[in-house]
N, C-alpha and C positions, 0 to 999 in steps of 0.2 A: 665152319668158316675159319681162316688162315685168319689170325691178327699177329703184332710180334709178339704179345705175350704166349702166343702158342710156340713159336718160334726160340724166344729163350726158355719157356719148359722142357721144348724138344732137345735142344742142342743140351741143354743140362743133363738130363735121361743120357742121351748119348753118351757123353764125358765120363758119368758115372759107370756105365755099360763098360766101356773100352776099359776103367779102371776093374770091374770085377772078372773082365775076360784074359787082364792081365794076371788079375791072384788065382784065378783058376787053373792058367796055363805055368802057374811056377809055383813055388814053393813061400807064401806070401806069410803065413804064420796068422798070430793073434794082434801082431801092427799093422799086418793089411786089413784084417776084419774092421778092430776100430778105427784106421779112418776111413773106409769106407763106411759104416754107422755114421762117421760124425760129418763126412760131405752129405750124406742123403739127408741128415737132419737140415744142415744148412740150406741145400737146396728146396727142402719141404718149408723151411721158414720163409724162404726166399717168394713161393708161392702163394703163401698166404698171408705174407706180411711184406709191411715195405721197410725191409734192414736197414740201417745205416752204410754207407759207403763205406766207411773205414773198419765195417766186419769183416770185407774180404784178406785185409791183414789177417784174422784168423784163420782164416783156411792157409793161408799162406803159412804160418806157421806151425800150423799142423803136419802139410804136405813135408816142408824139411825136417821138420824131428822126425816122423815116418821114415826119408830116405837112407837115415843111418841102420835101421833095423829092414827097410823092403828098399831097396833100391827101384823098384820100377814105380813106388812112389811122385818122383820125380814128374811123370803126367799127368799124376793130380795137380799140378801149378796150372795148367791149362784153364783149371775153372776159374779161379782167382783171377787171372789175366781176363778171361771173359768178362767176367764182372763186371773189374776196373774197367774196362775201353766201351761197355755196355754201360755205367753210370757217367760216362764223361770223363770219370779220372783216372787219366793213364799213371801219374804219379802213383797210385796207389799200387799198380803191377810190378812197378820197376823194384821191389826189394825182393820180392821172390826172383825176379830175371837175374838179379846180381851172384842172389846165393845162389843160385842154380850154375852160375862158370865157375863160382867158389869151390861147395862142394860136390857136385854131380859133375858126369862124364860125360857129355855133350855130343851128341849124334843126330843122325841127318832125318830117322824117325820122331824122333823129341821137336826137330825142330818144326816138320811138317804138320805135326800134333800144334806146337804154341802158334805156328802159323796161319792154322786153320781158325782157331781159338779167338787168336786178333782179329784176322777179317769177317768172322760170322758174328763178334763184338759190333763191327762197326757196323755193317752191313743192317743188320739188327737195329741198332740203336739209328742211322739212318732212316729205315723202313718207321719204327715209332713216331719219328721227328713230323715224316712225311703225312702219315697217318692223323697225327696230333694236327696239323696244319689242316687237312681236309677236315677236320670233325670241327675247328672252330668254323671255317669256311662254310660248313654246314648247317651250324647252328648261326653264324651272321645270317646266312640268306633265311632260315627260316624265320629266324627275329624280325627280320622286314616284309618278309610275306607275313606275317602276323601283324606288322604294326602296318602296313597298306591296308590288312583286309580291315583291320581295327578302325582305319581311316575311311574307309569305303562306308564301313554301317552307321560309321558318326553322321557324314556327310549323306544317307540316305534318310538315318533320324533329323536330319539338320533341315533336309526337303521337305519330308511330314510335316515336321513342327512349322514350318515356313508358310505349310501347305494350309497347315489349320489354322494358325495366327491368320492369314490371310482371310482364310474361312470366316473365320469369327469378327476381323475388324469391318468386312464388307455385310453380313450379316446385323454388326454394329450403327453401322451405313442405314443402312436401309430401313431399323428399326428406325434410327431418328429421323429419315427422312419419313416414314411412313406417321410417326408421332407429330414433328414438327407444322408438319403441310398437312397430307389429310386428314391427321388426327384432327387437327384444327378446323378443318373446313367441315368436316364432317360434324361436330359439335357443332358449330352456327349454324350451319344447317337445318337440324334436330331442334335444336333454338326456334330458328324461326318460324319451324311449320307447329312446334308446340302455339307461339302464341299468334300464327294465323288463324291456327285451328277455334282461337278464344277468340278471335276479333271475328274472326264468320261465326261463330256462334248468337255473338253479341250485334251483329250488321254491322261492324264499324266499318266506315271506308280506308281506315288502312291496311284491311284485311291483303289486297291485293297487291301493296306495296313489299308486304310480309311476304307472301307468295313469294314474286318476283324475288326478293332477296335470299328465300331458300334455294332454287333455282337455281341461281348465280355460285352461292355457294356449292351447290353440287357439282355443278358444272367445272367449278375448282377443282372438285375432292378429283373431278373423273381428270382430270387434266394432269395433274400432281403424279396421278398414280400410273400412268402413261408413262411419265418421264421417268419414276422410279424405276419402273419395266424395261425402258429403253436402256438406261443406263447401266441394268445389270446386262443385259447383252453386250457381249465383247465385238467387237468390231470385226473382228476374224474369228472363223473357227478354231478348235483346237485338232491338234493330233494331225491326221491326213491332210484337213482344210489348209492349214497354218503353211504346211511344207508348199503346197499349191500357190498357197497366195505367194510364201515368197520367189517363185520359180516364175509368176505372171507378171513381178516388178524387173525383174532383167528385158532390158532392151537392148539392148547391146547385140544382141546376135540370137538365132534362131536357140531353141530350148525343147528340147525335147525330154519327158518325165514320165517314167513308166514305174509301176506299182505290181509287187507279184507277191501275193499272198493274203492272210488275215492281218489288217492292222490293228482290228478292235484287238488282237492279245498281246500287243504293242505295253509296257507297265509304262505309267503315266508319266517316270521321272526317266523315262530315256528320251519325249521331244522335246526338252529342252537340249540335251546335247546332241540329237537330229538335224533341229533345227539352228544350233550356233554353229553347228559343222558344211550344214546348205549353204547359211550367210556368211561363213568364212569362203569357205569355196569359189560360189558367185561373184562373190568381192573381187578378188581376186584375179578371177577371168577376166571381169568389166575394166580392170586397174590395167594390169600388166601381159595377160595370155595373146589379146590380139585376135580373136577366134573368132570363125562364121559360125560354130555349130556345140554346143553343150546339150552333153547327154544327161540324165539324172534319173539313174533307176535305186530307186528301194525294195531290196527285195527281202521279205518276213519267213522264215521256217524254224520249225520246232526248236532249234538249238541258238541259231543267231539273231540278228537284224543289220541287215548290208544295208547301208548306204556310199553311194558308189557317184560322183560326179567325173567327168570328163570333157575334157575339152580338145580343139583340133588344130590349138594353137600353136606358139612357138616354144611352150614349156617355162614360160615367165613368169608362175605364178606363184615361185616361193621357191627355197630350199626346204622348209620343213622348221625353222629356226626361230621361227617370227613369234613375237610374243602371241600374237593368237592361237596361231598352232599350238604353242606351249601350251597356253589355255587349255585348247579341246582335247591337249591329250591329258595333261590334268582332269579335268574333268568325265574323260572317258575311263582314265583306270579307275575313279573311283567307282565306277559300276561293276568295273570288273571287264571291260573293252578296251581298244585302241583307235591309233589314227596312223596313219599312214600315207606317203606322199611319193608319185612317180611323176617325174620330169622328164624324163626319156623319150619320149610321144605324146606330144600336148603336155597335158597338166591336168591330172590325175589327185584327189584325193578320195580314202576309202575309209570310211567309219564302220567299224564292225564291236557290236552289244553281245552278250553274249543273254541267251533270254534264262537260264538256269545255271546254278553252279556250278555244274559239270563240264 
């Protein structure tokens, strides 16, 4: 894979190459050998370390004490220049550029060489900048896919717990209603037929007053515990029933509600955002759409859960902007879902769960 540190190893390698195809093709001596040794060290440290910017003065002054004894020396300044315009500082090139009209003989190859030098410099050091910018751009977006999905299981554990507190304080309910009332009645009761049972024993005539007051008491206990029963029945169904019921309270215009699939694999913490996304909908139509006719299908398969409202109005039923909307779409990523709103043809909203994390 191409990154620009491949890019300035490569063009380095090159530079170097070009200098040893120069001592090969002329008479370079023992001052061409050592600097080329002392560029491949540089560029070997350059590798595996991060030099300081103003080492390139080094090489830089290597390349001209070289050019008194090898004149084709002179193209070793090429790397020094790269360097410099690859670290940002061009300052740091300019004193090798200077000696180079000082004491070398300036030709139209040299220049092509420092030419090249500079713009595979900037080019380079461009291509990093860019690069560096996508890798934070990277790592933001995945920071917030991380801190959404973080937010999604708080708010799923925040459901449970909701779920179970609720569990337990209605469970709470019930005991004292079940202690209070016919605990109570049921002890008098028990009471009274104990000491019927002694007054028939004994012939008293309040035997049958006793009677009669156990009776009554019973009659409580059974009464009591009727309403306890009653009261733990919710008034509407959950899941399926609940979307029904609210689809039976529009009057406003004709409703049609179509069902395509299993809903029992329906997970229990997506109807409530089902069902706020029905009631925002509906809302809406009855407020502002103007409509003879609302469509409402839910449709359930292996991967999603569509819910899908439409209406045949005039498309009055939002931009998408409304604090509720905000709501259900809130609420929808935190399962890991959206919302969605078309105004083009009626007024249109589409809740889509997604039933796994895939």
């Amino acid at each position: 894979m191409w990154t620009p540190k491949t890019g300035m190893n490569l063009w380095r390698f090159l530079g170097l190459l070009l200098l040893c195809l120069l001592w090969i093709s002329g008479d370079g001596g023992t001052s061409g050998v050592v600097l080329l040794l002392f560029l491949i060290i540089m560029a070997l440290a350059r590798w595996r370390f991060d030099l300081p910017d103003w080492s390139v003065l080094i090489d830089q002054g290597a390349c001209l004490l070289a050019i008194f004894y090898w004149p084709p020396a002179v193209f070793g300044l090429a790397l020094p220049l790269f360097e410099s315009i690859l670290s940002g500082q061009l300052w740091l090139g300019l004193p090798g550029v200077i000696m180079l009209f000082v004491f070398a003989e300036f030709s139209l190859p040299l220049l092509a060489v420092l030419s090249h030098a500079a713009l595979s410099g900037w080019a380079i050091r461009g291509w990093a900048a860019e690069t560096k910018k996508y890798r934070q751009e990277a790592d933001c977006q995945r920071r917030d896919r991380y801190e959404l999905e973080s937010l999604r299981d708080e708010l799923l554990f925040a459901n449970v717990d909701a779920a179970r507190s609720a569990q337990l304080a209605e469970r709470n309910r019930i005991a004292q209603d079940l202690h209070d009332e016919v605990g109570h009645e049921l002890t008098s009761a028990v009471l009274a037929l104990q000491a019927f049972a002694r007054l028939w024993e004994e012939g008293d005539p309040q035997a049958g007053e006793m009677f009669v007051q156990a009776q009554k008491r019973l009659n409580n206990s059974a009464f009591y515990l009727r309403e306890t029963v009653h009261n733990m029945k919710p008034v509407t169904g959950l899941g399926i029933q609940r979307l029904q019921y609210v689809c039976d309270q529009l009057t406003a215009c004709m409703l049609d509600f179509q069902v395509y699939g299993n809903t029992e694999v329906i997970p229990v913490h997506f109807w409530g955002v089902l069902e706020s996304s029905l009631k925002e909908a509906l809302t809406n139509v009855a407020r502002h759409a103007q409509a003879s006719k609302v469509d409402v299908t839910l449709d359930v398969n292996p991967n999603i859960v569509r819910l899908s409202v439409r209406d045949n109005g005039k498309g009055k039923g939002g931009d998408g902007h409304g604090i509720g909307i905000r709501n259900l779409r809130q609420r929808a990523r935190a399962v890991g879902g959206s919302i969605s709103i078309d105004g083009s043809a009626g007024y249109q909203l589409i809740c889509v769960l997604p039933m796994d994390e895939q």
